[in-house]
C-alpha positions in Angstrom: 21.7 -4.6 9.0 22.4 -2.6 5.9 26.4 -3.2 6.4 25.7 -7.0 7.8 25.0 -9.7 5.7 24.1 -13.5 6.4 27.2 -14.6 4.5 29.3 -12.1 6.9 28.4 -14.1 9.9 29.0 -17.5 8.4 26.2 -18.7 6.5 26.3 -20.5 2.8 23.8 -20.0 0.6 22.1 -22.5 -1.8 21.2 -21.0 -4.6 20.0 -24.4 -6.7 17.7 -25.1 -3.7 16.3 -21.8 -3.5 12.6 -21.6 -4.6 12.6 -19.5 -8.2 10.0 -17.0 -7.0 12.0 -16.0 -3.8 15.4 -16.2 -5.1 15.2 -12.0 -5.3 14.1 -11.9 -1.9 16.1 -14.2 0.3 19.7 -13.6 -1.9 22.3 -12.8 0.9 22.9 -9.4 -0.9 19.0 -8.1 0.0 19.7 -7.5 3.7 16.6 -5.8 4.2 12.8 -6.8 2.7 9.6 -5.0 2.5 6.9 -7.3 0.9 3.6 -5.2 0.7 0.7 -8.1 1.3 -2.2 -5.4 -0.7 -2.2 -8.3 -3.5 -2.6 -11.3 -1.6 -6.4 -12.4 -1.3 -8.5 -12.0 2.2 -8.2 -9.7 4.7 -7.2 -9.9 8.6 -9.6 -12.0 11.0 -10.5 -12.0 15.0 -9.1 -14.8 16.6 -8.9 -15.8 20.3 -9.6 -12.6 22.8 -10.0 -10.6 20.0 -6.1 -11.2 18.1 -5.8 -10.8 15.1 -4.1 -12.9 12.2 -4.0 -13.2 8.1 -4.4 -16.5 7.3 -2.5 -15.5 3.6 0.1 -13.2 5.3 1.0 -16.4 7.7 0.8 -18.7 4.5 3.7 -16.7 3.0 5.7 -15.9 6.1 5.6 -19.9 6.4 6.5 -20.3 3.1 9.4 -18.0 3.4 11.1 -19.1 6.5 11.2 -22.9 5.5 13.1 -21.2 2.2 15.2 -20.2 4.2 15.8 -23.2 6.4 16.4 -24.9 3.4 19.0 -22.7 1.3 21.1 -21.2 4.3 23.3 -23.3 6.5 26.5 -22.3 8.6 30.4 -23.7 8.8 29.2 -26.9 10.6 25.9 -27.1 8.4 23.5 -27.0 10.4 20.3 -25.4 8.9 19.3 -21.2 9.7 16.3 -21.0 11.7 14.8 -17.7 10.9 13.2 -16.2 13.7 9.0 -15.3 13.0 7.6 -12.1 14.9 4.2 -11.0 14.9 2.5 -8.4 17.3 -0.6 -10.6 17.2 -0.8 -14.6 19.3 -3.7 -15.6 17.0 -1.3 -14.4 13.8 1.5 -16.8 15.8 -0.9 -19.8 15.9 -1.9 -19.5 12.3 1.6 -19.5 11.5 2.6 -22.7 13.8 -0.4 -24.2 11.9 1.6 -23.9 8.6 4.6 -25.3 9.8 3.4 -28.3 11.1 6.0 -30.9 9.2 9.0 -28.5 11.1 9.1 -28.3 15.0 11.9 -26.6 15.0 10.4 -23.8 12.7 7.9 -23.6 15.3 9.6 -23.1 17.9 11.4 -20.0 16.5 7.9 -18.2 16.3 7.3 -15.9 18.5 5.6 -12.7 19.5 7.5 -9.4 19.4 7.2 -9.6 23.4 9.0 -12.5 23.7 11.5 -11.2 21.2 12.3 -8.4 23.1 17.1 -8.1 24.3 17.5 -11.1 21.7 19.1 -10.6 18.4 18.7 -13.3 15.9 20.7 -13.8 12.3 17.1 -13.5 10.3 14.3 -12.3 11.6 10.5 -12.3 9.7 7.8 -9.7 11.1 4.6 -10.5 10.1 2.3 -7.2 10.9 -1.1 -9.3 10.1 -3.5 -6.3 9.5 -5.0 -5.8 6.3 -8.2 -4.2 6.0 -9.9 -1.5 4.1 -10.3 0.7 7.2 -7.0 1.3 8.2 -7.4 0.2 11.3 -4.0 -0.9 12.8 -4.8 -1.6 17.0 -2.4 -1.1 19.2 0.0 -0.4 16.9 -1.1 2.8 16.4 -1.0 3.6 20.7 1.9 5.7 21.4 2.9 3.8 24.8 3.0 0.6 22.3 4.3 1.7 19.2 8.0 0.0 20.3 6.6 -3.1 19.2 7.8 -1.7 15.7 11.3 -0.7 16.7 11.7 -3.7 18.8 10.7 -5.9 15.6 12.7 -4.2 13.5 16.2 -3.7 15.6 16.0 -7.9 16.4 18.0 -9.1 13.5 21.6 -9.2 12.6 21.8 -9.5 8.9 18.5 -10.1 7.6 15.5 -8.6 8.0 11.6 -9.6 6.0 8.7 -7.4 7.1 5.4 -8.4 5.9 2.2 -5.8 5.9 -0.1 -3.9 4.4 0.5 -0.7 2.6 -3.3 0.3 1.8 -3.6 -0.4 5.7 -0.3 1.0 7.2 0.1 3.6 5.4 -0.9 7.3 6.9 0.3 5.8 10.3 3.6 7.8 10.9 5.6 4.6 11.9 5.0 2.8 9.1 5.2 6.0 6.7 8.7 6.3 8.5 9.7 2.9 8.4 9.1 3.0 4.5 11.1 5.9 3.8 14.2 5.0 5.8 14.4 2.1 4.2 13.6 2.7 0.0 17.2 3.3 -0.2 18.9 0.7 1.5 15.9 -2.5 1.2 14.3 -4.2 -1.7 10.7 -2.9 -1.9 8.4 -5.6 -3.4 4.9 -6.7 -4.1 3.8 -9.9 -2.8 2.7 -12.1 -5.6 -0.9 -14.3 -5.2 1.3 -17.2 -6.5 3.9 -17.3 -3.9 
């Protein structure tokens, strides 16, 4: 996506009606985003059959994609719908949950699975584990560490990956992921106050 941007395939961007703290973040000219959730409050929790989600990780991910609704639109303007991928159902719910006023929002939140031969304009993966143990599941199984290259190979200009660093880091995926991209994304700390 490094070459691809959303304005390339069609889309206008709003700058006046782009929230102040994610104008650095969601400018058509940042392709690719790495927000580092250490600084947001809380830690993962267990959900149903044992998922997992991040109540504060989901908040921002929430936050984020109805930005992003809001400030790009195509030719004919009708509103992007960024497309929401976590590994985790119960980190799916909690985001749904927060996007309650938009169906359509909703709809475009999805697991990885379901994710898997579609490509989508924008595309937010929200890795949900954050925990002082450095425990990352399944993620960490060889037969399922696609999960993080199908994620990551789903969008078409933009790309917003949400996770841990205390957490993921030390797991050779994530350690990988982060130094293929420090050249080519915008790097960033999530702020509390988002």
């Amino acid at each position: 996506i490094s070459n691809r941007t959303l304005d390339v395939l069609g889309y206008i961007w709003n700058d006046n009606l782009c929230p102040s703290q994610f104008r650095e973040l969601l400018r058509p000219d940042n392709p690719c985003i790495i927000i580092n959730t250490d600084y947001l409050p809380g830690q993962e929790e267990v959900g149903f059959e044992g998922s997992k989600y991040y109540s504060e990780e989901a908040l921002l991910v929430a936050r984020l994609a109805e930005a992003v609704n809001q400030i790009y639109v195509d030719q004919h303007g009708n509103h992007l719908l960024p497309t929401i991928l976590s590994p985790y159902s119960a980190q799916i719910g909690t985001i749904r949950e927060y996007l309650q006023q938009n169906r359509e929002l909703q709809d475009h939140c999805i697991t990885i699975y379901q994710a898997q031969g579609r490509e989508y304009p924008c595309v937010i993966i929200s890795f949900a584990r954050k925990n002082p143990y450095r425990w990352i599941g399944f993620l960490a199984e060889p037969e399922l560490r696609a999960q993080t290259y199908v994620a990551c190979s789903r969008p078409m200009a933009k790309l917003i990956i949400l996770f841990s660093f205390s957490t993921f880091r030390g797991h050779r995926d994530y350690d990988i992921l982060l130094d293929r991209c420090r050249d080519n994304a915008l790097i960033i700390d999530a702020d509390p106050n988002w």
